[in-house]
N, C-alpha and C positions, 0 to 999 in steps of 0.2 A: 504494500500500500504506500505508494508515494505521494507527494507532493501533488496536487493536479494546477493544472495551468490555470489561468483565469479569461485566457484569448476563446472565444467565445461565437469568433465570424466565420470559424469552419466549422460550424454542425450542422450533423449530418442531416439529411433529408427527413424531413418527417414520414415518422412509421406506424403502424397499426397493428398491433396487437389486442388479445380479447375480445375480439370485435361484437361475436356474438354474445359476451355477457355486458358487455359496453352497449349494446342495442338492448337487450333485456330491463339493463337498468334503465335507462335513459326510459323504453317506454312505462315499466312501471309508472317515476316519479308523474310522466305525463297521464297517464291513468287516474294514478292517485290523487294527485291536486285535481284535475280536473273536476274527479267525483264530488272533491271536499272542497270545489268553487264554488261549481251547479249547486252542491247542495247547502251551502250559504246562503248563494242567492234563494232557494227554495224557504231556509230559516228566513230571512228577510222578508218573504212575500206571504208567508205564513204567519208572520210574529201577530202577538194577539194584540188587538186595537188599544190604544190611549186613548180616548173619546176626546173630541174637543171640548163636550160637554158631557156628563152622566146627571139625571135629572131624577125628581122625586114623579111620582104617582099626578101631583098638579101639574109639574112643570120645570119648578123652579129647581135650579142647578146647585145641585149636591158636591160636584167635585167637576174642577177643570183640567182639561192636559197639561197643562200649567201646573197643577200643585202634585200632579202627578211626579211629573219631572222634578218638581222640586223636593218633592219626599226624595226622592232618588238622590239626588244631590246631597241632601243635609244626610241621608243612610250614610253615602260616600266619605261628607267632610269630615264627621266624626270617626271615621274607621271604625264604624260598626262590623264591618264585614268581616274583620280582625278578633270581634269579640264572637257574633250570631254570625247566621247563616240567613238567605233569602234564596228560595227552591232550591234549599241544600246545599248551598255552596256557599265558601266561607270557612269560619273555624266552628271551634265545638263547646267552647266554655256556656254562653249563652243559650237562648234558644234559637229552634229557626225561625225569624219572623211571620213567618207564610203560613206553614202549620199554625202556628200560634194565633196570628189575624183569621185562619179558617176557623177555629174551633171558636172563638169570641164571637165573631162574624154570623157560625151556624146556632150558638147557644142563644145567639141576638134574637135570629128569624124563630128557633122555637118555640122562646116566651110569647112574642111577637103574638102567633098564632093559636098559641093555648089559650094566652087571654082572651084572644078575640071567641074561641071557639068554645071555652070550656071556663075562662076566668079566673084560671091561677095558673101560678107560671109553669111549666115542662116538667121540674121534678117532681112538682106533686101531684101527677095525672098518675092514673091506672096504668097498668103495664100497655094494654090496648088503644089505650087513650094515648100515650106517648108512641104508638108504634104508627096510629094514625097518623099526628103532627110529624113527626120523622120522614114517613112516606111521603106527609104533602110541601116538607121543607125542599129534601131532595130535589124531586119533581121541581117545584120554582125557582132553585139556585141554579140546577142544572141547563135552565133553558137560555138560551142565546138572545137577546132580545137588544143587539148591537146593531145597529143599520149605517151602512156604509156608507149609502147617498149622502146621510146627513151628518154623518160623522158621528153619532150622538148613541148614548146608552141609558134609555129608559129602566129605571127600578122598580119594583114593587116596593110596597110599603112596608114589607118586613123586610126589604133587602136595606131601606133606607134606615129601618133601627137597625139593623143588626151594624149599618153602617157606622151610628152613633156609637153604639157600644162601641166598636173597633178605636173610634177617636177618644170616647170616655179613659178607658183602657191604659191607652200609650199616653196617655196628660198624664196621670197615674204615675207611670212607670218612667216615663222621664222627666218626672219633676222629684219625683219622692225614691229613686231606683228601683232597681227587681230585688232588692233583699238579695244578690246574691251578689256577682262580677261589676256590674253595672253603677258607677256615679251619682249618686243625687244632683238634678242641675247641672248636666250634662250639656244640654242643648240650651241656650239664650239668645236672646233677641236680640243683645247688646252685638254679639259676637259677628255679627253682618250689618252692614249698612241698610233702613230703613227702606231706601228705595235706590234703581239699577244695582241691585245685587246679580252675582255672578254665578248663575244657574238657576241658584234657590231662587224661586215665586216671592215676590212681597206677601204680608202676613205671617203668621203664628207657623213657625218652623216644626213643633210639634205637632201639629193639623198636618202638614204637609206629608210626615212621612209617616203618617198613620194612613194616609189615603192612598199612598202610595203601598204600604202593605196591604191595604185592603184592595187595592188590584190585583196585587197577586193573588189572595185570597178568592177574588173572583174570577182570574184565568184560571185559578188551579180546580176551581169545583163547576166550570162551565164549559157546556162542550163545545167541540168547535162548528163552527156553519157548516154542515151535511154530512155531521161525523158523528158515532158514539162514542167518544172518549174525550175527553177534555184536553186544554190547549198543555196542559204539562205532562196528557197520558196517564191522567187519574192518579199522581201524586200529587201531594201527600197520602199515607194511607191514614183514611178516615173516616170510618162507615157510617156516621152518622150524616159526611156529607156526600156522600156517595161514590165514594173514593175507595178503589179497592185494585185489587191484583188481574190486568188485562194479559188477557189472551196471548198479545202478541209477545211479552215478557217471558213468561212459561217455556211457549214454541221456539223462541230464538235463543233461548238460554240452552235448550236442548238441543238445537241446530248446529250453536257455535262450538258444543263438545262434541258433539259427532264428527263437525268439521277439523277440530283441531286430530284427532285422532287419528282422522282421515291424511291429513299433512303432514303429520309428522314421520305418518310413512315411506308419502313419496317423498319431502326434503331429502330423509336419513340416507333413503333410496338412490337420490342425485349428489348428496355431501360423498357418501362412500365410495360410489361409482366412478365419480370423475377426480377423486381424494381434492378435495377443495379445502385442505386443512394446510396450515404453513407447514412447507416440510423443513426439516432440523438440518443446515449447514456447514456441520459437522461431523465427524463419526464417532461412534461411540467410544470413548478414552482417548478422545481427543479434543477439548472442548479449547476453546480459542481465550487463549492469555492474554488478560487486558490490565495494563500498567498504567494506572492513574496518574503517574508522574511524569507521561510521556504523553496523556492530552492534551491536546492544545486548549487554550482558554484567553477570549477576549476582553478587554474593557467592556463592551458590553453586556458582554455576558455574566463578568463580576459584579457587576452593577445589580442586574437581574436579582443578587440574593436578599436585599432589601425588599424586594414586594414579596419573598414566603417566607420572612419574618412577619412582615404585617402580615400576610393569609394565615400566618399560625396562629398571631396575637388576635384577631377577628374571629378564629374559630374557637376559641377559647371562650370570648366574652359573649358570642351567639348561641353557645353549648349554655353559658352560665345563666342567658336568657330562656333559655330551653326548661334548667333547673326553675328559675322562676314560675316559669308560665304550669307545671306541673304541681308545685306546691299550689298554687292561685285553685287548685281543683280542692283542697282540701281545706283551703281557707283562702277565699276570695276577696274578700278585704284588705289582707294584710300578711308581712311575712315576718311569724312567728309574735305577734301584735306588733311589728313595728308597722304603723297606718301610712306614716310618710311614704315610705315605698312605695306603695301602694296607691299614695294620690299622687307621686312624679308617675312611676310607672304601672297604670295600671292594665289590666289584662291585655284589650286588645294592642297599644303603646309597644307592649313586651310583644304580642306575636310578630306584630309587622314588624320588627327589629329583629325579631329572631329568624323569618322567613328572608330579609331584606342581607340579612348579615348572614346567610349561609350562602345566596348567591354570588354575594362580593365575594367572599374568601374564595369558593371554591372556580368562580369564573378569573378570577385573581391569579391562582395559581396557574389556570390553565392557559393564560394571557403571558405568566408569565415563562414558562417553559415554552411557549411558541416563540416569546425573543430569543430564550438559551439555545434553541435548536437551528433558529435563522441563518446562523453565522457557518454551524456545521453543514445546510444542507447548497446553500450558496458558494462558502469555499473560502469566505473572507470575509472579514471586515468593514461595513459600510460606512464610508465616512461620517463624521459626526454621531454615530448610532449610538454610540454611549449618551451622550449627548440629550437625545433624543428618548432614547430609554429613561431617564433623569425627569423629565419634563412631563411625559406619561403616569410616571410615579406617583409624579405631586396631582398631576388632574383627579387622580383616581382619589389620593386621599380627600381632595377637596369632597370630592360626586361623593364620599363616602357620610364624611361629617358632617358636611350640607346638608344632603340629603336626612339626614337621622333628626338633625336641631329642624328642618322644616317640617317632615315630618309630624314631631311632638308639638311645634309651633300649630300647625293648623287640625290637628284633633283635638287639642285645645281652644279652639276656636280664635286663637292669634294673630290669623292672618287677614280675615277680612276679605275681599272679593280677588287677595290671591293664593286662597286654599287648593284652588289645584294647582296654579302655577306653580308653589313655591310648597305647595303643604303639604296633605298627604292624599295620593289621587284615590284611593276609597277602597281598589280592588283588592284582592287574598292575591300573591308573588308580584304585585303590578304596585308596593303602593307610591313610588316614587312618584313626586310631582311631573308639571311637564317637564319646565326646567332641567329638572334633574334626568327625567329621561334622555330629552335632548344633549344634553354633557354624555350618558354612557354613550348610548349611541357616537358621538361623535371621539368621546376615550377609543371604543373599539374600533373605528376609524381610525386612528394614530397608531391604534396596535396594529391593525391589516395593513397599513403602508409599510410599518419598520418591519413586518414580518416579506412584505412582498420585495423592499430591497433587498432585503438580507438572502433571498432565497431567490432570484431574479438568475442570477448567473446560471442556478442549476437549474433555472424553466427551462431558461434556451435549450441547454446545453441535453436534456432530457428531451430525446426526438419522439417521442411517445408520449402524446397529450393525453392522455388519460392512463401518465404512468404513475409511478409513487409520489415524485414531488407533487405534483401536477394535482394530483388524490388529496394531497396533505392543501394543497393551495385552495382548492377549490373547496375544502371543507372548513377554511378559515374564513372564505368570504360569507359562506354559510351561517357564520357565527353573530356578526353585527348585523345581518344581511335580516334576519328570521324576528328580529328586536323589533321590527320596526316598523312589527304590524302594533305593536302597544300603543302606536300614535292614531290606529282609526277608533278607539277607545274614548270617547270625552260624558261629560258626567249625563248629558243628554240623549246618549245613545240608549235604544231601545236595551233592555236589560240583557235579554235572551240575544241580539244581535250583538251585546259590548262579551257574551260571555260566550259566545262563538270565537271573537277575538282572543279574549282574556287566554282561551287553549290553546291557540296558535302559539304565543310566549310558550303558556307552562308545560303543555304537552311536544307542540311541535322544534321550540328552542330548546329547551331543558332539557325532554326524554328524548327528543328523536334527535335535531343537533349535535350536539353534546356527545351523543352516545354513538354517533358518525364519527366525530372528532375524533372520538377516542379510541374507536378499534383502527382509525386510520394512523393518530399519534403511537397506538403499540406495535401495529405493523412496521411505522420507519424504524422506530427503535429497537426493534427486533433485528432489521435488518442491519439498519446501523452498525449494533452490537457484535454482527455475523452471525448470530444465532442462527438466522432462520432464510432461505432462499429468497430474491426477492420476487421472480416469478410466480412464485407461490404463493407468497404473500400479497401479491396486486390478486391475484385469482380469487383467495381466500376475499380479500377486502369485497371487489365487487361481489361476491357471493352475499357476505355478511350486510352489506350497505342495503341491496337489494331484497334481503328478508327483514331486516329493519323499519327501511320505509314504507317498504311494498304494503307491509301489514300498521306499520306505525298513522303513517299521515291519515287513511281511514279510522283506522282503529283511535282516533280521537274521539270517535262517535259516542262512546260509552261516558261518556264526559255530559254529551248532550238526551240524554234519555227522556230527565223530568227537568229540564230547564225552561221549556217552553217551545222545544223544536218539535216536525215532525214526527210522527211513531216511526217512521224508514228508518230510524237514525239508532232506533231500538235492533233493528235488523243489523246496519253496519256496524254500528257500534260492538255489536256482540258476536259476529264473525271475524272481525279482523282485529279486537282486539284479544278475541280468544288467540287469533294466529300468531299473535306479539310473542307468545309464551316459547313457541317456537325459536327463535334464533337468540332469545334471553338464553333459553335452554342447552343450545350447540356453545354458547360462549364459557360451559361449566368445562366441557372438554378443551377449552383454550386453559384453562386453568388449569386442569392437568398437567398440560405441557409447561406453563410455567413452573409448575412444581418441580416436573422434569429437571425444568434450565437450573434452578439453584440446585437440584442434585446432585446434575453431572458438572455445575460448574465447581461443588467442592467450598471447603475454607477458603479459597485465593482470589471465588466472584466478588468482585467490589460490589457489585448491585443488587445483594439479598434481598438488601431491606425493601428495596422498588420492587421486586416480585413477589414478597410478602402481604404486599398492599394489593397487587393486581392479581394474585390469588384471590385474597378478598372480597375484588372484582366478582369476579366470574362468579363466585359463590353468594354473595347478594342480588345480583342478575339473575339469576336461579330461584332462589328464595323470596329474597324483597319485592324485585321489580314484577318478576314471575308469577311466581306459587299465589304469595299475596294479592297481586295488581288481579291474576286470573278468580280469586276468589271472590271480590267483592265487585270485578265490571260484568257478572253474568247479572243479567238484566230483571231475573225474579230475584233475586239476593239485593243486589240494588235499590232494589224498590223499597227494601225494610231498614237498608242499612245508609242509604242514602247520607252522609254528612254528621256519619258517628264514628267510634271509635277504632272502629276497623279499617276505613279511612288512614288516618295516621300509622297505624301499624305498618300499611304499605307505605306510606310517605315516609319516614322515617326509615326502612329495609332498602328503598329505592334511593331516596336521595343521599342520604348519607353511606349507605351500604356500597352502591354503584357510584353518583358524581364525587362524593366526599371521599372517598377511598381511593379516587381515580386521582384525582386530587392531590391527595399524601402521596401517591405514588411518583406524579411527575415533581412535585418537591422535592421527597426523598433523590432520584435523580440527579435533578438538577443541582443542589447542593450538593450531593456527591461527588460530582464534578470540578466545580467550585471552590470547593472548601481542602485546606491540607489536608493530606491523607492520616498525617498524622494526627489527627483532632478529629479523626471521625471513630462512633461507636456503633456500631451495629445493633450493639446488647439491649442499650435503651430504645433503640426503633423496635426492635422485637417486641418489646415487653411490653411498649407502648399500643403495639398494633396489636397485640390479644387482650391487652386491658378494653383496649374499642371494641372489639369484636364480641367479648364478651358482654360486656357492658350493652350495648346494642341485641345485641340476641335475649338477653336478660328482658329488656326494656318492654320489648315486643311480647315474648314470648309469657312472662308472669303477670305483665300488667296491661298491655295496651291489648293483645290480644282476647283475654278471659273478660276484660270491662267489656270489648266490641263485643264479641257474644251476647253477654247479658243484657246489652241497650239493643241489639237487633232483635232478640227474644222481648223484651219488655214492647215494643214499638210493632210483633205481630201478634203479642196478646193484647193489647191493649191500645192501638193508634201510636203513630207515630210522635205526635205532640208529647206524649207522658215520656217516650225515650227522652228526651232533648232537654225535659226541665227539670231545675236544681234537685225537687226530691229525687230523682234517679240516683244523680251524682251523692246525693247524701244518704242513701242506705250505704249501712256500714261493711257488707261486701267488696261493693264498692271503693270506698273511704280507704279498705285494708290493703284492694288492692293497687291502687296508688303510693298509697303508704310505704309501700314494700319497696313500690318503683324506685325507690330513694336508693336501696343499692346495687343497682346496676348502675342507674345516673352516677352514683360517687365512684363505683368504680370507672366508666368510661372516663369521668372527667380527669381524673390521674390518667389515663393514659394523655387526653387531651395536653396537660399541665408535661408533662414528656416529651411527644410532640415539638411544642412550644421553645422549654427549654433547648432542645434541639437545634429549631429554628436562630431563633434569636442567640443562642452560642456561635451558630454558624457565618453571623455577620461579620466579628469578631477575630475569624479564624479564615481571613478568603486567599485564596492564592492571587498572586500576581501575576497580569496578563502575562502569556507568552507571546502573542504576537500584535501585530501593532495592525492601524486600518491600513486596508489596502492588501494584506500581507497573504497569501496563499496557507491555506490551512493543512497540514499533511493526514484528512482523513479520507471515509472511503468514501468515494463520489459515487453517490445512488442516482445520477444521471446516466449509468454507464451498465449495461446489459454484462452482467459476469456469470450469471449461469441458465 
C-alpha cells in the first residue's frame, strides 16, 4: 500500500458495474416514494374538514376554523405534545387529549339525552334505560353532518353540551392542573399579544384548544362521507362511543405475518444463492496487522476529537434527562420533594431535551466521523479544512444551546408571537424552533461540503458511480437532504397532514437515513481496514440498502393507522412494515462476523472496542428495532396499544440500541485513531459497553416492557382512556415496576459516566498531525478495483 498520487486528469473511463442491482434499487426507491407521494396527496385530500364555521341547532356558531387552529397552536407552544398525546402520538406521562375530549364529549351527549328522555342524568338510569341512550348517542355522534359546499358543521344539541363540557373540563384542568404532571396556570393571556398574534386566534387561549380537542374528538367518533368507519379508523377504542376493533386491522395484521414468513424465504433464498454477505479479505491465520503509529492523521482530523467529547458530554446529561423524566412517573411534581426542579424543569421541558439531546449527540458523532474519514477517502488534506472543521464546531454548539434556552423560553410562554420562530415548535423529535431548524439544516450543509472536498479527489478518481465512495457520498447528501421536509411542518398545518411530515424526519431521517448511512459507513471501514472485499461489500451494501428502503419508506404507514389517514395505510403500513423485520434480521449475521473480526484479529486488533459496539449493532437491530418495532406496528395490537408503554420499549431498543450504539462505535474509532496509542484503554470501553447493554436490556425488559403489557390489557378491558390516566400509572404494580427501573438506569449510567471519561481524556491525549494540507496520505485508495 503506497503513497497514491493526487493527479487526478487521467481517470479512467467511467465503468458499470452491478448494474442489475443498481437498477433494482434505483427502481424500488422510485416505487416507494412514489406510493408514499400518491399516498400523501390521498392523506391531504382525505384529511377530515376544519369547518369555517361548526354551529348550534339555531344557528349560531359554536367554534370557528380559527380557534381550531388556534387550539393547535397554543397545544404546540406549550409542548404539550412533550407531556400528552393527541390521536396517540406524543409522549406518555399525561393523557391522550383525544380519548380524553371523546369520553367528556360522549359522557356530555348522555346526560344531555337522559335528561331530556328520562330526567336524570346517564348513571342513574336502568341498565336498559342507559343501553337505550348509548345506542341513541352512538347513532348521533356517528353521523357526518359536515357539508362541503358550505364549508360548515351543523351540531345537535347534545353534541353542543357535550361541547360545553369538553370547554368546562380543560378551564379546569389548565387553570387549576390535572393533579398529576401538568402546571397550575400553564397557559395565560398575558403570554401572547392581545391582538395579531402569531397563529393563536384572538381570545381565551384555553377555549381554543379545548375546541381544538374537541375536533379531534369528533373526527375520531365520526364516520367519514360514504364510509363505515371513522376518519381515524374507529380509534380511540371506546365502546361507548362506538369505537371498536375494524375489520381491516384483524385481516392485515394476519396478512402482514403470513407475508413476512413468506419473504423471509425467498430473501434467505437470494442472500444464500448469490452469497450477498461481505466476504473476509483475509485467510484464516492471517489476519492483517495494523500499527496505529504508522496512520497517518491530519489537523483536521485532530480537531474532529473535540465534537465526541461534547457527543459524550450530551449523552450523559440527555441519559440524566432520561433518569428524570422516569422518576416524574413516580412523582410528578417533584424530585425526591425538591419542587424547584420541577417548576425549571418540568415533565414535558425534560422530554423535549431528552428527545432533542439524543439527536444532537448521536447525529454529532456521526457528523463527526464523516470529517475523520474525508481526508482518508480523498487522499489528503483540504486546504483550510481544519479550519473549517473549527467553525462547524462552534455552529453546532451555538444550534445546541440556543436551541434548548429557546426552547424552555417559549413553553414558558416567553416568547410572545416568536414561539415558533425562536421557541419550541410543539412537535415529539421536531421541537426545534424555525430558527433553529434552519441553523441545522444549514450546520449539515457545512458538514456535506467539508465532507465533499475532503473526498472529491477519490469521486473522480473512482470510475464506478455507484461505487463505494460514490455509496458513502451519496448517503451523506441523504442526511441534510431528508431534514428538510420538517420545514412543510408550520403550526397551521392540518394535524394528520403536519404528522404525515413529522414521519418523514423521524421514520424516514432517523430509521431509514441513518441506518443507510450506516451499513454504508461499516462497509468503507471494513474495507478500509482490509477486513472484508470491497466487491463484496458494494454487493452486500446495494443488497442491504434495497431491503431497507424497499420495505422502510412504505413501511412508515404503520405510523399513520389512527392519525386520521386512510384505512389503505392500515394495509401498507402492516405489510411493509412487517417486511422491515427482514433485513433488521440479516444485519444479526453481520454481527457474527464482526464477532468473527475481533477473534481472529487476537490481542494486537486496535479496534475491539468499535466492534464491541457494532456487535451491539446488529443485536439491537434484531431485538429493538425488530422483535419490538414488529410487535407493537401489527395493526390489531396497535389499536390497544397505541401511544403506551410498549411504544418506548421499542424507542428506547431502536434508538439507543441501533443509532446510539452506532454512535459509540464510530467514536470509539475515531478516537482510536487520534489519540496516542499509548493512552488508550480498551478495558474501560468494555466494561462501559456491557454496563449499557445491560442497563438497556434491564430497562426494557423489567420495567418498560411488563408496565406496556399491563396498560395494553387495562385499555382492552376497559377503553382506552382508563390506560393513559394517572390512576393506571398509580396502582402500585405499577409504581414497583418503575421503581425497580432505577437499577438498570444506574447501572447504564456508569457505563455512560465511562464512556465520557473516555471521551473527554481523549482530548487531552491527541496525537500530532502527521501530514500537512495538501500532502498525499499513504493509505489504501478505495477508488481502485483490487479484487
Amino acid at each position: 500500500m503506497g503513497v497514491r498520487k493526487l493527479d487526478t486528469d487521467s481517470a479512467s473511463k467511467p465503468t458499470s458495474k452491478n448494474a442489475l442491482m443498481k437498477s433494482i434499487l434505483v427502481f424500488t426507491l422510485l416505487i416507494s416514494f412514489t406510493v408514499l407521494l400518491v399516498g400523501g396527496y390521498g392523506i391531504f385530500k382525505g384529511n377530515a374538514p376544519r369547518p369555517t364555521e361548526i354551529t348550534s341547532p339555531s344557528g349560531d356558531v359554536v367554534i370557528t376554523k380559527a380557534s381550531i387552529m388556534g387550539g393547535q397552536a397554543v397545544f404546540q407552544k406549550y409542548g404539550l405534545m412533550d407531556y400528552g398525546t393527541v390521536l396517540g402520538h406524543g409522549s406518555y406521562m399525561g393523557p391522550d387529549y383525544t380519548a380524553q375530549a371523546l369520553k367528556v364529549y360522549t359522557e356530555g351527549m348522555q346526560d344531555f339525552r337522559a335528561e331530556e328522555k328520562f330526567g336524570a342524568p346517564y348513571k342513574e338510569l336502568s341498565a336498559d334505560e342507559q343501553a337505550a341512550i348509548k345506542d341513541q348517542v352512538i347513532k348521533e355522534m356517528r353521523e357526518n353532518r359536515y357539508d362541503a359546499e358550505s364549508d360548515t358543521l351543523p351540531l345537535t344539541d347534545a353534541q353542543v353540551y357535550g361541547l360545553e363540557q369538553v370547554r368546562a373540563y380543560y378551564q379546569d384542568v389548565f387553570t387549576n392542573g390535572d393533579n398529576w404532571g401538568l402546571k397550575p396556570g400553564l397557559i395565560k393571556e398575558e403570554h401572547m399579544p392581545a391582538t395579531d398574534r402569531a397563529y393563536v386566534a384572538e381570545g381565551d387561549q384555553i377555549t381554543q384548544i379545548s375546541d381544538f380537542f374537541f375536533w379531534t374528538a369528533w373526527l375520531s367518533s365520526t364516520l367519514r362521507q360514504g364510509d363505515e368507519i371513522t376518519y381515524t379508523n374507529n380509534w380511540p377504542y371506546y365502546e361507548d362511543a362506538g369505537n371498536t376493533l375494524g375489520l381491516s386491522a384483524v385481516w392485515w395484521s394476519g396478512v402482514s405475518v403470513t407475508l413476512l414468513i413468506l419473504f423471509i424465504g425467498i430473501i434467505l433464498f437470494v442472500f444464500y444463492r448469490y452469497h450477498l454477505d461481505m466476504h473476509p479479505a483475509y485467510e484464516d491465520g492471517k489476519f492483517p496487522k495494523i500499527d496505529l503509529r504508522k496512520q497517518p492523521v491530519t489537523n483536521s482530523q485532530v480537531k474532529v476529537g473535540k465534537y465526541f467529547a461534547v457527543v459524550a458530554v450530551l449523552f450523559f446529561v440527555q441519559s440524566m434527562f432520561g433518569a428524570l423524566l422516569a422518576h416524574y412517573y413516580i412523582e410528578p411534581d417533584s424530585f425526591f420533594g425538591i419542587t424547584w426542579i420541577h417548576d425549571i424543569l418540568p415533565f414535558s421541558i425534560t422530554k423535549g431535551y431528552h428527545l432533542q439531546l439524543a439527536i444532537f449527540w448521536i447525529a454529532t458523532a456521526w457528523l463527526g466521523m464523516g470529517l475523520y474519514i474525508a481526508p482518508l477517502v480523498g487522499g489528503h488534506e483540504p486546504k483550510k479544512q481544519g479550519l473549517l472543521v473549527d467553525v462547524l464546531f462552534w455552529a453546532l454548539v451555538v444550534l445546541v444551546f440556543g436551541s434548548m434556552i429557546g426552547e424552555w423560553l417559549g413553553a414558558n410562554g416567553k416568547l410572545g408571537n416568536l414561539w415558533f420562530l425562536l421557541g419550541h415548535n410543539g412537535w415529539e423529535y421536531i421541537e426545534l424552533g424555525r430558527i433553529w431548524q434552519l441553523i441545522l439544516i444549514a450546520g449539515m450543509g457545512i458538514w456535506l461540503f467539508l465532507v465533499f472536498r475532503g473526498i472529491k479527489a477519490g469521486l473522480k478518481r473512482e470510475t464506478d458511480k455507484g461505487g463505494l465512495i460514490h455509496l458513502l457520498f451519496y448517503s451523506a447528501i441523504a442526511v441534510p437532504a431528508f431534514y428538510v421536509f420538517a420545514l412543510l411542518i408550520n403550526p397551521d398545518t392540518h394535524f394528520t397532514m403536519a404528522d404525515y411530515w413529522r414521519w418523514w424526519i423521524i421514520h424516514l431521517w432517523v430509521e431509514g437515513i441513518f441506518e443507510v448511512f450506516a451499513v454504508v459507513v461499516i462497509g468503507f471501514l471494513l474495507v478500509q481496514l482490509g477486513l472484508v472485499t470491497k466487491n463484496s461489500t458494494i454487493k452486500a451494501l446495494y443488497f442491504q440498502i434495497t431491503l431497507l428502503l424497499g420495505s422502510g419508506v412504505i413501511g412508515i404507514g404503520h405510523h399513520f393507522y389512527y392519525n386520521g389517514s386512510a384505512e389503505v395505510w392500515i394495509a401498507l403500513g402492516a405489510v411493509f412494515s412487517a417486511l422491515e423485520v427482514i433485513p433488521l434480521t440479516l444485519l444479526i449475521l453481520e454481527a457474527y462476523e464482526h464477532y468473527k473480526i475481533v477473534k481472529d484479529g487476537g490481542i494486537d486488533f486496535p479496534y475491539k472496542s468499535t466492534f464491541w459496539f457494532l456487535i451491539s449493532v446488529g443485536i439491537w437491530n434484531l431485538v429493538g428495532a425488530g422483535v419490538l418495532g414488529f410487535l407493537i406496528n401489527l395493526p390489531a395490537v396497535s389499536y390497544f396499544e397505541h401511544g403506551q408503554f410498549l411504544t418506548p420499549a421499542h424507542g428506547h431498543g431502536s434508538m439507543m440500541g441501533v443509532y446510539g450504539f452506532f454512535a459509540l462505535a464510530v467514536l470509539v474509532f475515531s478516537l482510536r485513531n487520534i489519540v496516542k496509542p499509548e493512552k488508550w484503554d480498551d478495558k474501560i470501553i468494555k466494561i462501559s459497553c456491557w454496563l449499557m447493554n445491560i442497563g438497556l436490556a434491564g430497562m426494557i425488559a423489567i420495567s418498560l416492557l411488563p408496565v406496556g403489557w399491563l396498560q395494553l390489557k387495562e385499555a382492552f378491558m376497559k377503553g382506552y382512556w382508563v390506560s393513559r390516566s394517572p390512576e393506571f400509572l398509580q396502582q402500585d404494580v405499577v409504581v414497583n415496576l418503575i421503581t425497580i427501573r432505577a437499577i438498570p438506569d444506574t447501572i447504564f449510567l456508569i457505563g455512560v459516566l465511562l464512556i465520557m471519561y473516555v471521551a473527554v481524556k481523549a482530548i487531552f491525549n491527541l496525537r500530532k498531525p502527521t501530514h500537512q494540507e495538501g500532502e498525499p496520505l499513504p493509505v489504501k485508495d478505495l477508488a481502485i478495483d483490487e479484487d
